[in-house]
PLY file of the C-alpha trace (Angstrom):
ply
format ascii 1.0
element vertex 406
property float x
property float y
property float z
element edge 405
property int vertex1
property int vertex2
end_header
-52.91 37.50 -44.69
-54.71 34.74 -46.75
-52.58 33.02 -49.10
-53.96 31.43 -52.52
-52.88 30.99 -55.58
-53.87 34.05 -57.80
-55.99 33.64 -61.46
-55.54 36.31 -63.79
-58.65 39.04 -64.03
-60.72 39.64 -67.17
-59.66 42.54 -69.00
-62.59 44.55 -69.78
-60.88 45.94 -73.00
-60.28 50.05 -73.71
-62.60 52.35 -71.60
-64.46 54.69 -73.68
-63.77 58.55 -73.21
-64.30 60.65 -69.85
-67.19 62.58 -71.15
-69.00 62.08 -74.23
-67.28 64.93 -76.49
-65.96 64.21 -79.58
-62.27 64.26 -79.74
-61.29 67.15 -81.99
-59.64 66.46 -85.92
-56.37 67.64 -85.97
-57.64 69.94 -89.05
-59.36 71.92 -86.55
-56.44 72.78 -83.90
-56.10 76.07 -83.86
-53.02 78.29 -84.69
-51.17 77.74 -81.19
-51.62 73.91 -81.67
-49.11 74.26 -84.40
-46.83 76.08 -81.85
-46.72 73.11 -79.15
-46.40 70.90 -82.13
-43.20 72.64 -83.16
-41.91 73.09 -79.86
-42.43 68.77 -79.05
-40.66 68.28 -82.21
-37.84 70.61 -80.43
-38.35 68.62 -76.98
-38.23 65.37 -78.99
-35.22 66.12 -80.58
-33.00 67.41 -77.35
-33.98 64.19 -75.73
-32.99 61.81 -79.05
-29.49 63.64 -78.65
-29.15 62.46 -75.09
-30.10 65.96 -73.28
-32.12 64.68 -70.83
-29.97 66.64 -68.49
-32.38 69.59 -70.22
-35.14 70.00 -67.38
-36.90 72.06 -69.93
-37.19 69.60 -72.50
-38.78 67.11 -70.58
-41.31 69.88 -68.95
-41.93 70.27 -73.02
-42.19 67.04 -74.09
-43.86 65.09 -71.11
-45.50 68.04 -70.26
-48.69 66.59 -67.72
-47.64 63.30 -65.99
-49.95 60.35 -67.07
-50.10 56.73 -66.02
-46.63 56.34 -68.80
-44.11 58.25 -66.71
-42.25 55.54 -65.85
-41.16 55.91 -68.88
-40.02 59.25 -68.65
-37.06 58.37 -66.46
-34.12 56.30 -65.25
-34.72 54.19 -62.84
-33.59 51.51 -59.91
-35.50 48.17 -59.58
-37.21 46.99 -56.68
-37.05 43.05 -56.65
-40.11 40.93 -55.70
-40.46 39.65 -52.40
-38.21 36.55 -52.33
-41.63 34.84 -50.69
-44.74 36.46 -52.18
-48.11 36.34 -50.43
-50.93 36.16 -52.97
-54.01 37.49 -51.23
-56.94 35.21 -51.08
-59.66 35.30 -53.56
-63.50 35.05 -53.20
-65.06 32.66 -55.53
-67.76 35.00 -57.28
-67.05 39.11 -57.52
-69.27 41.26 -55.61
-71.48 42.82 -57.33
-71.72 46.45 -56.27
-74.74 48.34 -57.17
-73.40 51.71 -57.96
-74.29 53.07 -60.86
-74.49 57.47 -60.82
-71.78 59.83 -61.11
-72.50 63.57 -60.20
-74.44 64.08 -63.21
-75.23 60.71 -64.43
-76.51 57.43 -64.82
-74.76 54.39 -66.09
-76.01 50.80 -66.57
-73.01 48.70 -64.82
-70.91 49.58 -62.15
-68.07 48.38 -64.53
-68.84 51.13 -66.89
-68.83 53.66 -64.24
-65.55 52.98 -63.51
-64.33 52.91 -67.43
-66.27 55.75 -68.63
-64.52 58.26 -65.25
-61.07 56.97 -66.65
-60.15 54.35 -64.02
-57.79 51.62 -65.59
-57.19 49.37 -62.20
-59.46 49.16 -59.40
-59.37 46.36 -56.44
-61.37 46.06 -53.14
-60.27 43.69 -50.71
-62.59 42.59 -47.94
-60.52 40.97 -44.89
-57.62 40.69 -46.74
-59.48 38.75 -49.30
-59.35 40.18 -52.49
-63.56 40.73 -53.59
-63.16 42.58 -56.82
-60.58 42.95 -59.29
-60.99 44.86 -62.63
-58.75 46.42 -65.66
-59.60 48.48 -68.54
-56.94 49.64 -71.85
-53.73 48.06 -71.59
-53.52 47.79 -67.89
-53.39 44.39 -66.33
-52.75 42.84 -63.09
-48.72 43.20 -64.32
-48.41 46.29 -65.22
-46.19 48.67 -63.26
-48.37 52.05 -62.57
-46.85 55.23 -61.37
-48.38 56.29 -57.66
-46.93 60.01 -57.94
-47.78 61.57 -54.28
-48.58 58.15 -52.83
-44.74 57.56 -52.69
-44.95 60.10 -50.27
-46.92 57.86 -47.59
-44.45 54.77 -48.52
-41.45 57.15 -47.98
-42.98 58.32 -44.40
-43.23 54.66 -43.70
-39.92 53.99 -44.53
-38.63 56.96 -42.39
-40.58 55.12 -39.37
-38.81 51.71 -40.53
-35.37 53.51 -40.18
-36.97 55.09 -36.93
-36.50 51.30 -35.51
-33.69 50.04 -37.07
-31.47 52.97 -35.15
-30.49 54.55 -38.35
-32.40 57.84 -36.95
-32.96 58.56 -33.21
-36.11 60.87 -33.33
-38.73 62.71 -35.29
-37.09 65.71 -33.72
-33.53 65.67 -35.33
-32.69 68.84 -37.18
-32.33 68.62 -41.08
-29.07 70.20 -40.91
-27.69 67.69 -38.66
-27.75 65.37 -41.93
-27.68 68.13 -44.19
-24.76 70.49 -42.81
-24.50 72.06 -45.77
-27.79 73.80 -45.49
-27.04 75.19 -41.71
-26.08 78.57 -43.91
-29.30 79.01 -45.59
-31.50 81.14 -42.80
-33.94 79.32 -40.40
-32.98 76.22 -41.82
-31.44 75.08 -38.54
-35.15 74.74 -37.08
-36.18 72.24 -39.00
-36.80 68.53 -38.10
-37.46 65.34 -39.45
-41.38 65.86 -38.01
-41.50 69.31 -39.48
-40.72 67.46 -43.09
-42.77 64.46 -42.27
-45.95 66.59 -41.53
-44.73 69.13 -44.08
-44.57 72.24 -41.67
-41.35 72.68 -42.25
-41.76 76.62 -43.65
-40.41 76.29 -46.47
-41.71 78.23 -49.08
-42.33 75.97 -52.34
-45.45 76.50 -54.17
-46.57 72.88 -55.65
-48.81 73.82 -58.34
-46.17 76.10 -60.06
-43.56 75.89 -62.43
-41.37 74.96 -58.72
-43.36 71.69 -58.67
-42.75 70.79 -62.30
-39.06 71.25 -61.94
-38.48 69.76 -59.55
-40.28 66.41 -60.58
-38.19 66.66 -64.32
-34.77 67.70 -63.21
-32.44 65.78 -63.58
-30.24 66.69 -60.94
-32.35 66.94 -57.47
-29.15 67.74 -55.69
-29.04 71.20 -57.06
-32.61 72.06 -57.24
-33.08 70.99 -53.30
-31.24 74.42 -51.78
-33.46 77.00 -53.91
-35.72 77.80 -51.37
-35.96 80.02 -48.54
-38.21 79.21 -45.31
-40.66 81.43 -45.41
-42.64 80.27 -42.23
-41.45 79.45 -39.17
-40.87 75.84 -38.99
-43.84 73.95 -37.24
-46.64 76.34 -37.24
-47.76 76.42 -40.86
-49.24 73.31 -43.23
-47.85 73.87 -46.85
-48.08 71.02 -49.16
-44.59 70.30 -50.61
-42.65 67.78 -52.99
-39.46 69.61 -51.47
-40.00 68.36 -48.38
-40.22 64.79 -48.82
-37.32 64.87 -51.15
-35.32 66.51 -48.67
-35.80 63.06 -46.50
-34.37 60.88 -49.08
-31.42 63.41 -48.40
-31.17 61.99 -44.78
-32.13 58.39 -45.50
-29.33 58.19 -47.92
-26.44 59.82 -45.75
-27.60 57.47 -42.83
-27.11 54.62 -45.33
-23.88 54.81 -46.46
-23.43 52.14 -49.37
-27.10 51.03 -49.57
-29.64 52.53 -51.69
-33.21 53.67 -50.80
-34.11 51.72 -53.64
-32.60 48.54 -51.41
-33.80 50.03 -48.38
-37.21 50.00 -49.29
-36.96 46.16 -50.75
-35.03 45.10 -47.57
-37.72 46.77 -44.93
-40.94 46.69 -46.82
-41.20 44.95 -50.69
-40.06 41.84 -48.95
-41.70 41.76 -45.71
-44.88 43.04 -46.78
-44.80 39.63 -49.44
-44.87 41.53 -53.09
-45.55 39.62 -55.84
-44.08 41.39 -58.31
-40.90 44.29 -58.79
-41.68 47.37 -58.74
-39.38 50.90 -59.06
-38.37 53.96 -58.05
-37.69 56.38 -60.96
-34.02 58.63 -60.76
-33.14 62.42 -61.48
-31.12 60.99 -63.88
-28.93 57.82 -64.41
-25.72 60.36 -63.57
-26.71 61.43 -60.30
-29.51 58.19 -59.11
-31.52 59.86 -56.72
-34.80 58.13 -56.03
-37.48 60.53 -56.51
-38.65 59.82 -53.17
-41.38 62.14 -53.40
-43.06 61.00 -56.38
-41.05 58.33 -58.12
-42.73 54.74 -57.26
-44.37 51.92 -59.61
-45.92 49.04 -59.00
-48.76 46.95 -59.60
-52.04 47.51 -58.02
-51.93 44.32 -55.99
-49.03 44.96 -54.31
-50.07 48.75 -53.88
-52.86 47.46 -51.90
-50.61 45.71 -49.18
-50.26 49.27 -47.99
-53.63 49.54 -47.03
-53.52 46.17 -45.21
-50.02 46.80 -42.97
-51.94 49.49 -41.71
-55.14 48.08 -41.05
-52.99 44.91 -39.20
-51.19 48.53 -37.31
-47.84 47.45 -39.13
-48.00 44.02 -38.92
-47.64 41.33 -41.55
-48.69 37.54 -39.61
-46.75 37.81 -36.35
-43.84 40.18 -38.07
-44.10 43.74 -37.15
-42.85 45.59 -40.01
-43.65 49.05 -38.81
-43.73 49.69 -35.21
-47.37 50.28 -34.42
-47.01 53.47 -32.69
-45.24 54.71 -35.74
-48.52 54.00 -37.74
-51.01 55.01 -34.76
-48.78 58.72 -35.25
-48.94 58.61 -38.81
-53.08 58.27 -38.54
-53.66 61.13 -35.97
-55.07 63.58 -36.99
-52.90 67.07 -37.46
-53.77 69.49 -35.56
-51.45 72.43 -37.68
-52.67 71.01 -41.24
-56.31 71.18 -40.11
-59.06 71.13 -42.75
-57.03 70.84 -46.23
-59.01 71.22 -49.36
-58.61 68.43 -52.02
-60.40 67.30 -54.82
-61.71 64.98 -52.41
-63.32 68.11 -51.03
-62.38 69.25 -47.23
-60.55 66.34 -45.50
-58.23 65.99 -42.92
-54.51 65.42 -42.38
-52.66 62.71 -41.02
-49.61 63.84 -39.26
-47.34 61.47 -41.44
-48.52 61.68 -45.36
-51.78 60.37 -44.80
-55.17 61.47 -45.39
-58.26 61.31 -43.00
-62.06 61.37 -43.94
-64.49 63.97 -41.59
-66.02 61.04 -40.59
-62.85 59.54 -38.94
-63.44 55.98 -40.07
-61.35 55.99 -43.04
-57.57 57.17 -44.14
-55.98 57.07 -47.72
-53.30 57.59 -49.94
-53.69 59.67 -53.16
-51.48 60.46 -55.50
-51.77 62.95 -58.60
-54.79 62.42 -60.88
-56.87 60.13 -59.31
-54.65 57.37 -58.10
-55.86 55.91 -54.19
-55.12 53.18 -51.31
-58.05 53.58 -49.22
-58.79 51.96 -46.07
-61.60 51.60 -44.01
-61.35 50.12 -40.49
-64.67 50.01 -39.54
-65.32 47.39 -42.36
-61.61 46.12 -42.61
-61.80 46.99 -46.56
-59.27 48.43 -48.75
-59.48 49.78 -52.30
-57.33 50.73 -54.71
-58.34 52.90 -57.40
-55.84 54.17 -60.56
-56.61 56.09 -63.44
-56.23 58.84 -65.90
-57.49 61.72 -64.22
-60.98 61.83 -61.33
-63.72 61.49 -63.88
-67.24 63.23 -62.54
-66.76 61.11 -58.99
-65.89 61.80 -55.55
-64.10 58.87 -55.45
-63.65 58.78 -51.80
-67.51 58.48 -51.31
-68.05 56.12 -53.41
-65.22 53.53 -51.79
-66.94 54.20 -48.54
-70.32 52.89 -50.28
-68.46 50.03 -51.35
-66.82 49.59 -47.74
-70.05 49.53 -46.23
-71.75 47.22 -48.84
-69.26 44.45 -47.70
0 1
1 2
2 3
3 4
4 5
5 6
6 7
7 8
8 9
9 10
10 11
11 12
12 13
13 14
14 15
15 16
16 17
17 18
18 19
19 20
20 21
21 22
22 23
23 24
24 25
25 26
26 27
27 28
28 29
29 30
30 31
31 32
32 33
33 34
34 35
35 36
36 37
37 38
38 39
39 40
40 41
41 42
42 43
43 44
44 45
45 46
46 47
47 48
48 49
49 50
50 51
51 52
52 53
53 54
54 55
55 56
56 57
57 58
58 59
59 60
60 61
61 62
62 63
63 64
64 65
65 66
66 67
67 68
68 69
69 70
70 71
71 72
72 73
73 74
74 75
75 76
76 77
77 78
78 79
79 80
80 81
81 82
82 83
83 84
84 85
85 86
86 87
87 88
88 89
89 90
90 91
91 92
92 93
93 94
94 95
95 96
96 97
97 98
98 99
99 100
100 101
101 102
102 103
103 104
104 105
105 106
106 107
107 108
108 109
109 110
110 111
111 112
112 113
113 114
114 115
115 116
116 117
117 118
118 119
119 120
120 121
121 122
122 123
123 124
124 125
125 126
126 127
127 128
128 129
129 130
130 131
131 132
132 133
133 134
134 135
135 136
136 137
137 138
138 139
139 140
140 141
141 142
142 143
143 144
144 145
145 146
146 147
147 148
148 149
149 150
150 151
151 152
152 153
153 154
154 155
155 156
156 157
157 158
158 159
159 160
160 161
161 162
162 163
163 164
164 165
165 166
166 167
167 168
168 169
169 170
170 171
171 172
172 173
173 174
174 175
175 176
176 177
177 178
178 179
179 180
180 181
181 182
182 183
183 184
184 185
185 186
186 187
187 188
188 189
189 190
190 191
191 192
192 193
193 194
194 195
195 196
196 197
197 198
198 199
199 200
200 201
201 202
202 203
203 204
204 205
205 206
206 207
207 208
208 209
209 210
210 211
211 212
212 213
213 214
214 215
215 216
216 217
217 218
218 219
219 220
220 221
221 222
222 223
223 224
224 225
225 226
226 227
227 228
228 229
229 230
230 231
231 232
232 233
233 234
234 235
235 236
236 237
237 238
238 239
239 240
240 241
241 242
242 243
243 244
244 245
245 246
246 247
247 248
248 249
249 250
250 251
251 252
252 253
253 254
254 255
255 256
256 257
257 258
258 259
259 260
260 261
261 262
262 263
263 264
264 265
265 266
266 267
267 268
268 269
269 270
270 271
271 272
272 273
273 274
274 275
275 276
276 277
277 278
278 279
279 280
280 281
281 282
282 283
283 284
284 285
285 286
286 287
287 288
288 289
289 290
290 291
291 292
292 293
293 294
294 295
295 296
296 297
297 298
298 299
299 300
300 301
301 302
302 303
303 304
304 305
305 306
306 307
307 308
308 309
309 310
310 311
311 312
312 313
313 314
314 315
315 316
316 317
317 318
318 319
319 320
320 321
321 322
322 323
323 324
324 325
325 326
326 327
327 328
328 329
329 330
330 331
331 332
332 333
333 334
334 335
335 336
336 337
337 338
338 339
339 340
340 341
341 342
342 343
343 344
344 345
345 346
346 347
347 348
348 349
349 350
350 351
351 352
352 353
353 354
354 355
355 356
356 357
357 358
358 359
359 360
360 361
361 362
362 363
363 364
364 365
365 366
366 367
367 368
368 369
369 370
370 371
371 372
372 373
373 374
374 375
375 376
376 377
377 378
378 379
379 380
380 381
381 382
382 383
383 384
384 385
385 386
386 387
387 388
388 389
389 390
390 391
391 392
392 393
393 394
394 395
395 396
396 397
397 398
398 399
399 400
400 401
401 402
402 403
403 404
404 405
């Protein structure tokens, strides 16, 4: 990695709206508007008197995650790498010549990232960072929530303790970590790889009120044993928060004293060179469980060093922070997932919280609402994208322009 000091990017100021409708006077919000205005007030107030432990409340009051949730939460620091690596920088920002959405044309490529709701977006070329933009209130500081993405950091950390001893195989059952679970039926069948690749059967419906809970509880501990395993373990693909958060059950009794929250410094914020703290948000300051399945913030910059450990196939210089054939596993392709459906249209799986392209030359991150580490080998480029919501782009097309501009 290319080390250089770091100037601070333009801020391009706020982005104007997604679409070109005007936002609608509060005079003319219909009846039920009223309703959800009464019912925030309600939210508003349980939370003022300190019932956060109200899982309801916060479904109320936060209602759709946006790039503030962590603010919505407790939360356990991540320090900055005690020696930061500040990625190169070319002299001049490429200039890249995009300019259409689906159904439109716009006159910069700047403004066709503001106007589809991106707020941070950064390619690096070689490790050398080639474009660098904010829009609104986000700058190169500011800590932005990754939602799913923490999945792919909390597979890699699984594959960290993987080579530090703390867990033997992929093929340990849950309940050898999680005894009390051995009562629940079929739970005995699962593994570590049936949670990793999340074909572990259980039957948790993300986009449902199941998913919502169990990102606001405050007390993931209770909410964990609620559901039954529908499939048999390893034959099905189901997309699941549970199952991820069920692995911060097993990193943390293999711990003993330690946090994941220190965990994750000590094995990747530090190695991998951040240059600034980041967090993982908690159930609740009570109980302090990471929400390991959706819970990290950090800075785009140091998001992107992701994207380049697995490009260097877990290496930062001559220190191997993941073993490579932990990252060559995470990349293959699964054969039980398949085809998935995304808004990225039909893509494949990685085995280990990765996503592939059809093409095969390309694997990413994504969390919830447009956020992305992207990488493309062929080209050695990586982009990060974050935003409020996808905009009228496929977003994964367009950084595989940009990858193949460079």
């Amino acid at each position: 990695m290319n080390v250089t000091p770091s100037p601070k990017p333009r801020n391009h100021g706020p982005p104007p709206r997604p679409d070109d409708r005007p936002a609608r006077s509060r005079a003319a919000l219909p009846e039920l508007g009223a309703v959800r205005r009464v019912a925030l007030a309600l939210a508003a107030a349980l939370l003022a008197l300190g019932s956060t432990s109200c899982v309801y409340a916060r479904i109320v009051y936060f209602n759709v995650p946006t790039l503030a949730a962590p603010s919505y939460f407790d939360e356990r620091a991540v320090p900055a790498s005690t020696h930061p690596l500040l990625f190169a920088r070319q002299p001049e920002p490429a200039a890249f010549p995009m300019r259409r959405s689906r159904k439109r044309a716009f006159a910069t490529f700047e403004d066709l990232l503001a106007r589809n709701g991106t707020r941070a977006f950064l390619v690096l070329h070689h490790d050398v960072i080639v474009y660098e933009r904010y829009f609104g209130e986000v700058t190169e500081e500011t800590r932005l929530p990754c939602f799913s993405m923490s999945k792919t950091f909390a597979a890699t950390l699984v594959g960290c303790a993987m080579a530090d001893g703390l867990l033997s195989s992929v093929d340990q059952r849950l309940v050898d970590f999680v005894p009390e679970l051995a009562s629940r039926p079929r739970y005995g069948e699962i593994t570590l790889e049936h949670l990793l690749r999340m074909t572990s059967g259980i039957d948790f419906a993300e986009e449902s009120v199941a998913g919502a809970m169990l990102y606001y509880t405050p007390n993931l501990a209770s909410s964990r044993y609620v559901y039954d395993v529908k499939w048999p373990p390893g034959e099905h693909y189901a997309y699941g928060s549970v199952s991820t958060q069920l692995l911060w059950r097993v990193l943390h009794r293999q711990l003993g004293e330690q946090t994941v929250a220190g965990y994750f410094h000590d094995r990747l914020w530090e190695p991998l060179g951040a240059e600034r703290p980041a967090a993982w948000a908690l159930d609740s300051a009570e109980d302090g469980v990471e929400k390991l399945a959706a819970g990290l913030s950090a800075t785009a910059r140091d998001y992107a060093r992701l994207g380049v450990l697995f490009q260097h196939r877990g290496r930062v210089g001559d220190l191997t922070v993941v073993p490579e054939p932990w990252v060559a596993e995470s990349l293959r392709q699964d054969e039980v997932a398949g085809l998935v459906h995304t808004s990225d249209g039909d893509v494949r799986r990685g085995r280990y919280q990765w996503f592939l392209t059809l093409d095969g030359r390309s694997s990413f991150a994504k969390g919830y609402n447009g956020q992305y580490v992207f990488a493309n080998r062929d080209r050695d480029v990586v982009v990060v994208r974050f935003g409020e919501g996808y905009g009228d782009l496929d977003w994964t097309a367009l950084f595989t322009q940009i990858a193949d501009s460079l």
